[in-house]
DRENPA-412684 format. One record per residue (C-alpha): x, y, z; residue number from 0; residue in one letter. Coordinates in steps of 0.5 Angstrom, whole numbers, plus 2048, in hexadecimal, padded with zeros to 3 digits. Layout:
<sites>
X  Y  Z  NUM  a
...
</sites>
This chain:
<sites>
800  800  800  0  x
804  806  7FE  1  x
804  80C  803  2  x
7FF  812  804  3  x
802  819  803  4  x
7FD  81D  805  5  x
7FC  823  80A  6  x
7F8  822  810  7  x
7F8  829  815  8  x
7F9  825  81C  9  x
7F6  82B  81F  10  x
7F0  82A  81C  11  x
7F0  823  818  12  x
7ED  825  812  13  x
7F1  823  80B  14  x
7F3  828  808  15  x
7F7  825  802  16  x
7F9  81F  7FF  17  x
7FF  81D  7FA  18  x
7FF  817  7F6  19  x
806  813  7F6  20  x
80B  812  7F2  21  x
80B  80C  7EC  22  x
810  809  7EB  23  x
811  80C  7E4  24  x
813  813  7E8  25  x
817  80F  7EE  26  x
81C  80B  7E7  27  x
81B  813  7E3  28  x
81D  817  7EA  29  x
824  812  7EB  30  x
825  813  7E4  31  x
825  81A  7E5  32  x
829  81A  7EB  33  x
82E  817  7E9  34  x
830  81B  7E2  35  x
82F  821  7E6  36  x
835  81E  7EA  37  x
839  81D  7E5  38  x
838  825  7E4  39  x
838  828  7EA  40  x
83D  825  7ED  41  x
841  829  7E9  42  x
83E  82F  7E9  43  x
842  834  7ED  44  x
843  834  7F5  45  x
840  83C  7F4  46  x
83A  83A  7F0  47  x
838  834  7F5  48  x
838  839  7FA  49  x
835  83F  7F8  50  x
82F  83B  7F8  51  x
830  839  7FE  52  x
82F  841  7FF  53  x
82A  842  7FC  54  x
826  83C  800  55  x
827  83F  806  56  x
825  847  803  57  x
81F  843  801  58  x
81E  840  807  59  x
81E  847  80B  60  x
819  849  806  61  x
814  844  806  62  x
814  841  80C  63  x
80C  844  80F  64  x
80A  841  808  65  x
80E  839  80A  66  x
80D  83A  811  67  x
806  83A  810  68  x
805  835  80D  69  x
80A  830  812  70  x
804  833  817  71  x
7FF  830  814  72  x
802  829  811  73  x
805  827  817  74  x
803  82C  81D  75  x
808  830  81E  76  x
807  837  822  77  x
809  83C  81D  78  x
80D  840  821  79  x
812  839  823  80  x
811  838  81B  81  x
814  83F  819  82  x
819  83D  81D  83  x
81B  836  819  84  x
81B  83B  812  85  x
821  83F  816  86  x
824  839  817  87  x
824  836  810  88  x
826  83D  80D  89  x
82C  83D  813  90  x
82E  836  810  91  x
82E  836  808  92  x
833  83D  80B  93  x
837  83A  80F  94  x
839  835  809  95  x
839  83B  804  96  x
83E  83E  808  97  x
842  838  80A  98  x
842  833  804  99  x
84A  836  802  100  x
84C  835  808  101  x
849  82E  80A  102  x
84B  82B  803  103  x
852  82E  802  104  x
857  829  800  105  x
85B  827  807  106  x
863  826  807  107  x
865  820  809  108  x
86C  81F  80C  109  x
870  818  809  110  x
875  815  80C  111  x
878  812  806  112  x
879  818  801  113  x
873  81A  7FC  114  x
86D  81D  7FD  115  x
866  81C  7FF  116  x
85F  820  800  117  x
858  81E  802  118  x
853  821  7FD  119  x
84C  821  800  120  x
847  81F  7FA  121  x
840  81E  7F8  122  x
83D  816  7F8  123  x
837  816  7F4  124  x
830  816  7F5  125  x
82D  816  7FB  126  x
826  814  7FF  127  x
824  819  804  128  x
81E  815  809  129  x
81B  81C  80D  130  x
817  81B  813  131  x
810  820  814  132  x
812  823  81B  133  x
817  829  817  134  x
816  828  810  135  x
81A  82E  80E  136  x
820  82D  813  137  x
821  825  812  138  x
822  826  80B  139  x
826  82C  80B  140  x
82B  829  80F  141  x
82B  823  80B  142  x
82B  827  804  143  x
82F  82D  805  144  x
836  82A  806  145  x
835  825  801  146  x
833  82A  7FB  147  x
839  82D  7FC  148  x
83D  829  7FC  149  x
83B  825  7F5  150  x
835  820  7F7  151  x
82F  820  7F4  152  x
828  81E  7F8  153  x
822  81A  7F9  154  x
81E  81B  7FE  155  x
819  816  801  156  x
814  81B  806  157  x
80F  81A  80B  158  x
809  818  809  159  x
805  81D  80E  160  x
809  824  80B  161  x
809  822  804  162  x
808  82A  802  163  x
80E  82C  806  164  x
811  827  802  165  x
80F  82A  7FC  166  x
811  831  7FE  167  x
818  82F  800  168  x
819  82D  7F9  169  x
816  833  7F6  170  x
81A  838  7FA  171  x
821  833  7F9  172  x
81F  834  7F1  173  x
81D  83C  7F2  174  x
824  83C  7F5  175  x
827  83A  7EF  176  x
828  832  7F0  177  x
828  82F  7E9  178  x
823  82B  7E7  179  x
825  823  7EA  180  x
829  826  7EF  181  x
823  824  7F4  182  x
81E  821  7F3  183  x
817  821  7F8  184  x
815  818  7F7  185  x
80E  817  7FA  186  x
810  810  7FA  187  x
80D  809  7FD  188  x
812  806  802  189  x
812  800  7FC  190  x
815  805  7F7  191  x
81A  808  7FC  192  x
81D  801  7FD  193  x
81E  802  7F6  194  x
821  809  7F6  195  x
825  806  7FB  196  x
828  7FF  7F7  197  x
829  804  7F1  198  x
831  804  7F0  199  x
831  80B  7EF  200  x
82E  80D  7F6  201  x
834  80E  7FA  202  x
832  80E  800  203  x
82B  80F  805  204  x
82A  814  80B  205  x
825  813  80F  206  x
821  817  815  207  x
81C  813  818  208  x
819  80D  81C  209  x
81E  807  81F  210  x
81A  802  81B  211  x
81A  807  815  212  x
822  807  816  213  x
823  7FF  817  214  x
81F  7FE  810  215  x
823  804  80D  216  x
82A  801  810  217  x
829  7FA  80E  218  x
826  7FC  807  219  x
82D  801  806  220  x
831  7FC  809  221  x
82E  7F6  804  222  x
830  7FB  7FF  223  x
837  7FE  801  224  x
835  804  803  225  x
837  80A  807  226  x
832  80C  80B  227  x
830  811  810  228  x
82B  810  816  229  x
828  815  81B  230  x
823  811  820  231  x
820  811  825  232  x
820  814  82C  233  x
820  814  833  234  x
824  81A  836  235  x
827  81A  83D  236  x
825  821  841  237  x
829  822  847  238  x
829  826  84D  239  x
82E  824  852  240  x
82C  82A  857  241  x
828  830  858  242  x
82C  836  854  243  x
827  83A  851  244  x
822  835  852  245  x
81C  838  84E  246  x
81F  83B  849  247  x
821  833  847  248  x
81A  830  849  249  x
818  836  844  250  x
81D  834  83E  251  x
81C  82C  840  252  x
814  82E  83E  253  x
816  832  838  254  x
81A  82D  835  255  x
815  827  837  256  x
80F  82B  834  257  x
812  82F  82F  258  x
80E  82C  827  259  x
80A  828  82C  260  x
810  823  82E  261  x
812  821  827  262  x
819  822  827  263  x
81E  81D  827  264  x
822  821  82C  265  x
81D  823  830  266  x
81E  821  838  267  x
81A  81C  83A  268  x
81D  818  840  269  x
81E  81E  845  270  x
823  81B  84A  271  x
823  81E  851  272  x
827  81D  857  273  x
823  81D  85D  274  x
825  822  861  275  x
822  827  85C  276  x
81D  822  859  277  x
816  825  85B  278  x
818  82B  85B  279  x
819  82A  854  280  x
813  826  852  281  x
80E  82B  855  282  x
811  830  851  283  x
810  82C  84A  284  x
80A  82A  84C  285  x
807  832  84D  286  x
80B  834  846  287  x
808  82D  843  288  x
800  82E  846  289  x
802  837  843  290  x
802  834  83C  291  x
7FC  836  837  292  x
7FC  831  831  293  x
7F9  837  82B  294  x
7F9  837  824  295  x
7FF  836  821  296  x
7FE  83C  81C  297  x
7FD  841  821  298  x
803  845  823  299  x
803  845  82B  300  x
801  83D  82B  301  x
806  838  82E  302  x
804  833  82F  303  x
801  82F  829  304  x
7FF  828  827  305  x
802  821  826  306  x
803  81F  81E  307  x
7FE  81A  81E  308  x
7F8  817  821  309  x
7FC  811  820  310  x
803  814  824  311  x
7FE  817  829  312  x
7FC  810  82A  313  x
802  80C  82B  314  x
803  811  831  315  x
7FE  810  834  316  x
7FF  808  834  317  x
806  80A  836  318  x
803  80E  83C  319  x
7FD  80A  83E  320  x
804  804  83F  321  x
806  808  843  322  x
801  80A  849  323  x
7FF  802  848  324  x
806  800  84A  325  x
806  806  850  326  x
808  80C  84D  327  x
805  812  850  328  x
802  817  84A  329  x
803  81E  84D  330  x
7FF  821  848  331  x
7FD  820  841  332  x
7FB  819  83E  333  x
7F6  81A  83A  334  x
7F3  81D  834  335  x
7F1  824  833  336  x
7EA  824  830  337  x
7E9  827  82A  338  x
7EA  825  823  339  x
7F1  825  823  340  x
7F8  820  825  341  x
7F8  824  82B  342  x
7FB  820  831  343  x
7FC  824  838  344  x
803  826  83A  345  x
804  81F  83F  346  x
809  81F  845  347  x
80A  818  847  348  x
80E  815  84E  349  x
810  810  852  350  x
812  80B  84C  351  x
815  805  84C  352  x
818  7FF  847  353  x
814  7FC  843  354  x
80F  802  841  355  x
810  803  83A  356  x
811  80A  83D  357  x
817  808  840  358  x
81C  807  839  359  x
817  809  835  360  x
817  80F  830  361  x
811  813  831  362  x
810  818  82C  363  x
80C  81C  82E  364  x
80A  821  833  365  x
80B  81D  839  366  x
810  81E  83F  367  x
813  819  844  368  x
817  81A  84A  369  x
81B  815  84D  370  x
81F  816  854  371  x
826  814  856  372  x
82A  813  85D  373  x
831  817  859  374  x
835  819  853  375  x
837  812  851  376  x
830  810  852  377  x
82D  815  84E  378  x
833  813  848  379  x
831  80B  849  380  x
829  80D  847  381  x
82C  811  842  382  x
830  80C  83E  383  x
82A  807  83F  384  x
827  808  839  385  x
828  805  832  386  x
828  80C  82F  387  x
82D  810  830  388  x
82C  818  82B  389  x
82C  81D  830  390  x
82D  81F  837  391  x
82D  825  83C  392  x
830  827  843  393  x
82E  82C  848  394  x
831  82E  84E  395  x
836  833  852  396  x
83C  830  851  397  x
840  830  84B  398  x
845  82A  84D  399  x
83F  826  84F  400  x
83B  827  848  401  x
841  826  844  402  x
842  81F  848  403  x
83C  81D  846  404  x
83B  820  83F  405  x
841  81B  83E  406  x
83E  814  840  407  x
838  816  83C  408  x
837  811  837  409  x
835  816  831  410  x
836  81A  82B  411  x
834  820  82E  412  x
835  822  835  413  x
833  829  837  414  x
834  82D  83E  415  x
82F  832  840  416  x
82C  832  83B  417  x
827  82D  837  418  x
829  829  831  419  x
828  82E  82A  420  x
82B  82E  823  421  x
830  833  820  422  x
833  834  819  423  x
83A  833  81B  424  x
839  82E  820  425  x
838  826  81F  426  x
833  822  81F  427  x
831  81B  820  428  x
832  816  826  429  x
834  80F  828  430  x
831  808  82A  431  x
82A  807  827  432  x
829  80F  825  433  x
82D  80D  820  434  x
834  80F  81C  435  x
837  814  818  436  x
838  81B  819  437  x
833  821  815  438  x
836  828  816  439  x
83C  82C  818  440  x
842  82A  814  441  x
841  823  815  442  x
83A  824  810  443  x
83E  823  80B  444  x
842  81E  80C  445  x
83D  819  80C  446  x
83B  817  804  447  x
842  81A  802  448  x
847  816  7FE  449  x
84E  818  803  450  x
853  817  7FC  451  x
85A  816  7FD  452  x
85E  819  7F8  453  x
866  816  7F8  454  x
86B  818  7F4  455  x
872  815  7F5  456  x
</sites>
């Protein structure tokens, strides 16, 4: 059965627009293309590849009302915190621009034997993009911005549930001068994309998403010896070690929890409190929690918006419902709104224990859970007892102490007094079940590059 692209507001549950999905024809015509534009692009000049990237971000200042409207409306962002993507995504296709010479330069290599030796980084092929729905725009652009400069060409698999952010992607990408081929927008079914990802041509897969999604992804790629690039899942450590400026954290705890109603990767999930300061801490989530006012997603002072999906929306509440069966406390929340949209109450969840899928479990969503622990070893075991590992953060007043613990967390990220965010020039990716490979900062584009050795005797 093949996927369904379609446009269905979550705030109101009304479909808006339905797209149909790619044939096969248009899968076998759009690698075609690709991979003659490849062939082309490859060589064009380093600037030429650049001031496109240049004009994307310009377009990207100058339409952002028009995208961030209609990410409000496909996946129920506030438009306020989708404003904010669009700046991101304009702040990555810069950061590239400006930096492409720098991050391709040709690197001197010393040889003890005599002779010379350089490392040229180059372009690999074509490439699939597989892009989540909870940041249609920064996702890809993390993902495109490096590749186009350096040389790849695109193909991209998009959410099934933002098809006309997809489409405008690609739109804005050909209005900023990206040659025809060079990206492409595929509505395509997951049969098709195992195909695209068999083809010879295709160099390499990069995908953000589900840790079931990744394995398939992974397996397929691996069948195939292809490089490929995986950001999954989630459940990031949040930890107080004492009561430093302790409502500005419980504050920020729940900003970062609740901002696009919990789904974000790196979002907190697991607040880590030790217990001198532990119920000081819960009673101020609880208050930030129970302020919260879930709006329409369209309106500029609502923060709080629905979850993507009825069905999402769903599985959170069989997650929660394990929970408070199994002896967790629910604070507050854990429940619907009523109403016609996807909206689910902003939950706080105590007193958790192994065995509850809240325990190790992903909850993307709006849902917070605080755990207590006797001390800072303590606080880092509960931390590192996941199988994900992306994102952490560290709060406290001593700087030995969050620099000791930072250092024995199990993750790709760690982030001291402060929560996990992403940043152009910073990288971005994690380790165990929350994938491999590295998207921005330098390192983004080194992932599909060929590091060519040139030896001369």
């Amino acid at each position: 059965m093949a996927l369904a692209y379609e446009t269905v507001n979550p705030a109101t549950g009304e479909p808006v627009r339905r797209f149909e999905h790619a044939t096969d024809e248009q899968v076998s015509a759009a690698i075609n293309h690709a991979a003659e534009r490849y062939r082309l692009w490859r060589h064009a000049p380093l600037a030429e590849r650049t001031t496109v990237l240049t004009r994307a971000a310009h377009l990207y200042r100058e339409r952002a009302e028009e995208l961030a409207g209609l990410v409000s409306l496909e996946m129920g962002k506030p438009i306020s915190q989708a404003r904010g993507e669009m700046a991101v995504s304009a702040d990555i296709f810069d950061y590239y621009a400006t930096n492409a010479a720098e991050f391709t330069a040709e690197q001197q290599l010393s040889v003890r034997s005599g002779g010379t030796a350089v490392v040229r980084t180059e372009p690999i092929g074509v490439l699939l993009g597989i892009m989540p729905w909870n940041y249609p725009h920064y996702q890809v652009a993390r993902f495109a911005a490096p590749n186009l400069a350096l040389g790849n060409t695109i193909l991209i698999k998009h959410a099934a549930n933002c098809p006309q952010s997809a489409i405008a992607i690609e739109e804005l990408l050909r209005d900023a001068g990206l040659p025809e081929g060079a990206y492409i927008n595929l509505f395509a079914t997951h049969d098709q994309v195992s195909r695209i990802i068999a083809d010879p041509r295709v160099a390499g897969i990069s995908l953000t998403g589900s840790e079931r999604a990744g394995a398939i992804v992974a397996e397929q790629a691996g069948r195939h010896l292809k490089k490929v690039v995986l950001e999954l899942g989630g459940n990031d450590p949040f930890i107080v070690l004492d009561d430093h400026d302790l409502r500005e954290t419980a504050r920020a705890a729940v900003t970062g929890r609740m901002s696009n109603a919990g789904q974000a990767c790196t979002s907190p999930k697991r607040f880590i409190v030790l217990d001198a300061v532990y119920e000081q801490f819960v009673a101020a989530v609880e208050e930030e929690i129970r302020a919260i006012e879930p709006g329409d997603p369209l309106d500029p002072t609502t923060r709080f918006g629905p979850v993507s999906t009825f069905s999402a929306r769903a599985e959170l509440l069989e997650q929660i419902e394990d929970a408070v069966a199994g002896g967790a406390t629910l604070r507050s929340g854990g429940h619907a709104v009523d109403g016609p949209g996807s909206y689910l109450a902003p939950t706080l969840l105590t007193d958790l224990t192994p065995g509850m899928r809240a325990w190790s479990e992903e909850l993307f969503g709006p849902v917070a859970s605080i755990f207590r622990v006797a001390d800072i070893d303590a606080a880092i075991e509960l931390a590192n007892d996941s199988p994900y590992g992306l994102g952490a953060a560290v709060f406290g007043r001593d700087t030995e102490q969050t620099r000791y613990v930072a250092e024995r967390l199990e993750a790709g990220m760690v982030y001291v007094g402060g929560n996990s965010d992403s940043e152009a020039d910073l990288p971005f990716g994690g380790v165990k079940r929350s994938g491999f490979g590295r998207e921005l900062g330098p390192r983004g584009m080194d992932e599909f590059a060929n590091k060519k050795l040139i030896r001369t005797f």
